[in-house]
N, C-alpha and C positions, 0 to 999 in steps of 0.2 A: 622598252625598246625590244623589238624581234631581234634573235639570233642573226637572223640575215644579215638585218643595217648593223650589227654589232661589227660583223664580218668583214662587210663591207668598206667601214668605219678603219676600221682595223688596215686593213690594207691600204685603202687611200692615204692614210699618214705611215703607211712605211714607203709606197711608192715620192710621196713627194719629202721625202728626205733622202732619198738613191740619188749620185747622181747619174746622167743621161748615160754614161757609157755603162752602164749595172743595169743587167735583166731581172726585173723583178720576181720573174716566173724561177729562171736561173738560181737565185739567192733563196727566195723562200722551197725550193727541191734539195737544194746543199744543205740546210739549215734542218727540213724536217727528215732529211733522208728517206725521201721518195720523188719518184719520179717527176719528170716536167710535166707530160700530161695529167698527174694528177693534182701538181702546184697550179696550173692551169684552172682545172675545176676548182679547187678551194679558192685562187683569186673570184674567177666568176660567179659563186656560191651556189655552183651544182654541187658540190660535196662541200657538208659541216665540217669546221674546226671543231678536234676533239678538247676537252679542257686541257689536257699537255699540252698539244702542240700551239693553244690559244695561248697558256703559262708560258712557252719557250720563244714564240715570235715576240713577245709582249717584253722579254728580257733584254732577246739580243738585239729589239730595238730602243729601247729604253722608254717604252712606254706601260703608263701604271696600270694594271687590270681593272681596279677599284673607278679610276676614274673615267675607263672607254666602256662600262659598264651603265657609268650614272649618265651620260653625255649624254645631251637631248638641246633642244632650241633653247639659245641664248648662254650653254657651257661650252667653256672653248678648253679643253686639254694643254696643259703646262709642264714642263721639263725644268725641274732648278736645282739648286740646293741654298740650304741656308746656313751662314757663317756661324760658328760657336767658338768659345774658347775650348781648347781641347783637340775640337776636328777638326781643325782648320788648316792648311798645311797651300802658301804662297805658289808653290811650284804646280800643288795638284788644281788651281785656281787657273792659273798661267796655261799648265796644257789642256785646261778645258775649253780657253777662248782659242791656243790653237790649235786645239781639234776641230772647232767650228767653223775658223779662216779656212781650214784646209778645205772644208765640205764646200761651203760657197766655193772657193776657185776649181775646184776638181769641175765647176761645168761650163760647159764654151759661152756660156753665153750667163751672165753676172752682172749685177748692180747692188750696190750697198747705198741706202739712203738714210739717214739721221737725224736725230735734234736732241739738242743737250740742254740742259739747264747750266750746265759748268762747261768747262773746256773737254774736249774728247779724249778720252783715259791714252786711244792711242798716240795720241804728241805727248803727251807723259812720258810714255816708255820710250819716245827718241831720246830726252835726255836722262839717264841715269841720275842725276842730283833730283831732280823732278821726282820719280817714281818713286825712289826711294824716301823722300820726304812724303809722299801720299800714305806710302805703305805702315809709315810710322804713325801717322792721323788716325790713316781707319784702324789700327789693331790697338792701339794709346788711348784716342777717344770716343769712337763711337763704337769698339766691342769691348773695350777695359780688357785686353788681353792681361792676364797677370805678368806676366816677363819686360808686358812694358810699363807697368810702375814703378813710379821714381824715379823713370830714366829719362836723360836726355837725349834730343836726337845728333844719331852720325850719320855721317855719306857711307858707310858700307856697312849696312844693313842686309842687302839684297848678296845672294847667295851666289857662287861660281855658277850652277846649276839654273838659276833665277834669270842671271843676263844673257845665258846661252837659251833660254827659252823664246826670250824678250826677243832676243836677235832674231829668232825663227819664226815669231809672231808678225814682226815689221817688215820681214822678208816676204810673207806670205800677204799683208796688207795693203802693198804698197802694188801689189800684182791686180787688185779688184777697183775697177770703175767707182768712186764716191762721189754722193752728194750728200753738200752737209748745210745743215740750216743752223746759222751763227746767229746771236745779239749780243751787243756792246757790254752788256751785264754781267755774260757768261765768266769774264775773267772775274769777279768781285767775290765770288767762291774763293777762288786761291787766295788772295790776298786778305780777307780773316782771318785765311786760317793760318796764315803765316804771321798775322797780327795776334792772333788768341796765343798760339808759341810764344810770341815775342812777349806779351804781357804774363804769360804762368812760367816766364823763364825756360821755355822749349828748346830755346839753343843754349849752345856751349860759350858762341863768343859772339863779336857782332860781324867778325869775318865769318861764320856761318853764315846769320842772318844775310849778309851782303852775297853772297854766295848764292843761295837760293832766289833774290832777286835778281843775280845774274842769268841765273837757269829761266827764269821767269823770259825777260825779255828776247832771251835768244831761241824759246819758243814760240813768241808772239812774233819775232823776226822771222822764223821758219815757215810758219802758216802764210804771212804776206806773201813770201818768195812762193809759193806754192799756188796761191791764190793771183797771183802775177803772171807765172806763165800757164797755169790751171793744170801742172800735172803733181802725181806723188811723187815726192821721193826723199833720203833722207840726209838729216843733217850734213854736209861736208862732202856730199856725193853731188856731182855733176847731174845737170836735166838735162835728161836729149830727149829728140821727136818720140823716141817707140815708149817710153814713161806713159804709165797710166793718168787716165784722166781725175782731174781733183774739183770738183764746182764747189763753191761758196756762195750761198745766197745769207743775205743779211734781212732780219727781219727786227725793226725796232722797239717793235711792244711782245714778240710771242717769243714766250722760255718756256722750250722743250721739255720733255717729261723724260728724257737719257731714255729713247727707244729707236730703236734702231729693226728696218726692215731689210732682208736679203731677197732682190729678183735672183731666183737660182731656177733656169730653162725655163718652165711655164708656172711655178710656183711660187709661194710665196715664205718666207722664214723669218719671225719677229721676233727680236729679243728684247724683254725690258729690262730695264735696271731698277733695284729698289733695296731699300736699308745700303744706301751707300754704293758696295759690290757687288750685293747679291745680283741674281740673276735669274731670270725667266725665258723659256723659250719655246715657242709653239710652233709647229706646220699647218695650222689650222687655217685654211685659204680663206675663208669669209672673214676669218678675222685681220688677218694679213692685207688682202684687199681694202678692207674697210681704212686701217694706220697707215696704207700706202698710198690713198686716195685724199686723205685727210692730210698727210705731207705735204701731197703736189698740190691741194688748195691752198696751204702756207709759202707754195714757193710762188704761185701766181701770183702773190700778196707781196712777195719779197724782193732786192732787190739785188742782183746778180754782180758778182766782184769780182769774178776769175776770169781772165784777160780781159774784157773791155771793162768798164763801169770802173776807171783810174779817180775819179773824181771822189765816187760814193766807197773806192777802196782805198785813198788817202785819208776820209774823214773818220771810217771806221777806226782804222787802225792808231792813229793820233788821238783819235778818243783813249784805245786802250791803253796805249802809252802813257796819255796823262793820266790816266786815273793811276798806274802803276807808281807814275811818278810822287804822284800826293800820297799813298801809301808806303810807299820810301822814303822820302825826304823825309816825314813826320816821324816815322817811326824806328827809322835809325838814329835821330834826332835824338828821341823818348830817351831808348834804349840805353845812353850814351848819355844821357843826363839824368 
């Protein structure tokens, strides 16, 4: 690949991660200390990027050299990191998701569209019993964090610093236009894994267990009411008219891949999910377009809950309820016998 499209490359993914009110020409002058008209020519690629200043934009935007280097037809550039024991640190996880809410809402004009294979992480962190029983799962069994062997799970786990982030996350989420594409399935995640707990002995007592199915229900309570009047907002907080919009489409045979696309002004922003929390996140518009185009073919497929479609949003949700229920009743049952 010539220098030029390297260049050019380069810049296109700093621009469509700015938002609308940030001058591109502006930012990249500040950043190499030199003038406008000459951030001017290096946007345009009448004047090369020297290798520092190619090292320094590549930093302070957080993109890898190695890989806007190799990029060619069919390689799409990724942003992540990956969970270890050791590096891991909950809070620094927390303000990475919202550092990202913040990006998406900083521009006038926003859409967040998704599909999950489980329930959406953010109705977790409305309730605290919830989050904190997830947070136990992934560091217990899918990273074998040392500190949580042997142990069993408590409700305060999550840190003063942890809920005060949470708060700031839901505040910020609850601000951005969603569409989310549901199936009746999605809850049958939580409830394994509340079943795998309850059979390796995960809780303390069976009032935890009962506890955590309480958490269960009065999130599955919260999503309805939300999908009822179609806007966000959270637990115990009143919906008025100015509350952001919330659509739920239900699709009965398609489980998501947890990817989530951001409309941010004229761009496009993907995140995937993988190994559980991890996380991926690209500005690469053709591929953005491509997940965002592929969405809206699953929602013409699907079929809409949030304020009209009462019929097809009493079945959904009595679906989930029962299934909740045979997973309760049986295995508090178990538990107890």
């Amino acid at each position: 690949m010539r220098s030029a499209e390297i260049q050019t490359m380069l810049f296109n993914q700093i621009r469509s991660g700015l938002p609308a009110h940030i001058s591109l020409p502006d930012n990249i002058a500040n950043l190499l200390n030199i003038s406008i008209d000459s951030a001017y020519r290096r946007i345009r690629g009448e004047k090369e990027l020297s290798f520092e200043e190619l090292s320094q934009l590549c930093s302070a935007f957080n993109i890898s050299i190695d890989q806007l280097l190799s990029l060619g037809e069919g390689k799409v550039l990724f942003n992540g990191q990956f969970l270890s024991p050791g590096s891991f640190s909950f809070e620094h996880f927390l303000q990475q998701m919202l550092d990202n809410l913040e990006h998406i809402n900083s521009f006038k004009e926003k859409q967040l569209i998704y599909q999950n294979k489980d329930i959406s992480i953010f109705f977790y962190l409305m309730f605290p019993d919830l989050i904190a029983f997830k947070y136990y799962l992934w560091m217990k069994t899918h990273f074998q964090f040392p500190e949580f062997k042997n142990t069993h799970f408590t409700f305060d786990l999550l840190s003063a610093e942890n809920l005060k982030l949470i708060k700031k996350i839901l505040q910020v989420f609850i601000k951005i236009p969603t569409i989310e594409i549901m199936n009746p399935d999605n809850i049958l995640t939580d409830l394994r894994q509340i079943e795998y707990f309850k059979v390796t002995k995960g809780f303390n007592s069976v009032q935890d267990l009962n506890r955590i199915y309480d958490s269960v229900e009065k999130m599955i309570d919260h999503i309805e009411l939300m999908a009822q009047t179609g806007k966000k907002f959270l637990p115990g907080e009143e919906v008025c008219d100015s509350a952001c919009m919330h659509k739920i489409f239900v699709h009965d045979f398609h489980f998501g891949d947890n990817e989530a696309v951001a409309l941010v002004g004229e761009t496009k922003m993907t995140v995937l999910t993988h190994s559980a929390i991890n996380f991926l996140v690209t500005n690469d518009q053709e591929f953005g377009a491509y997940s965002w185009d592929f969405m809206e073919n699953i929602i013409r497929k699907s079929t809409l809950i949030s304020v009209s479609g009462e019929k097809a949003r009493t079945r959904f949700f009595n679906l989930i309820r029962e299934r909740i229920s045979n997973f309760r009743t049986d295995k508090v049952k178990s538990l107890i016998h």
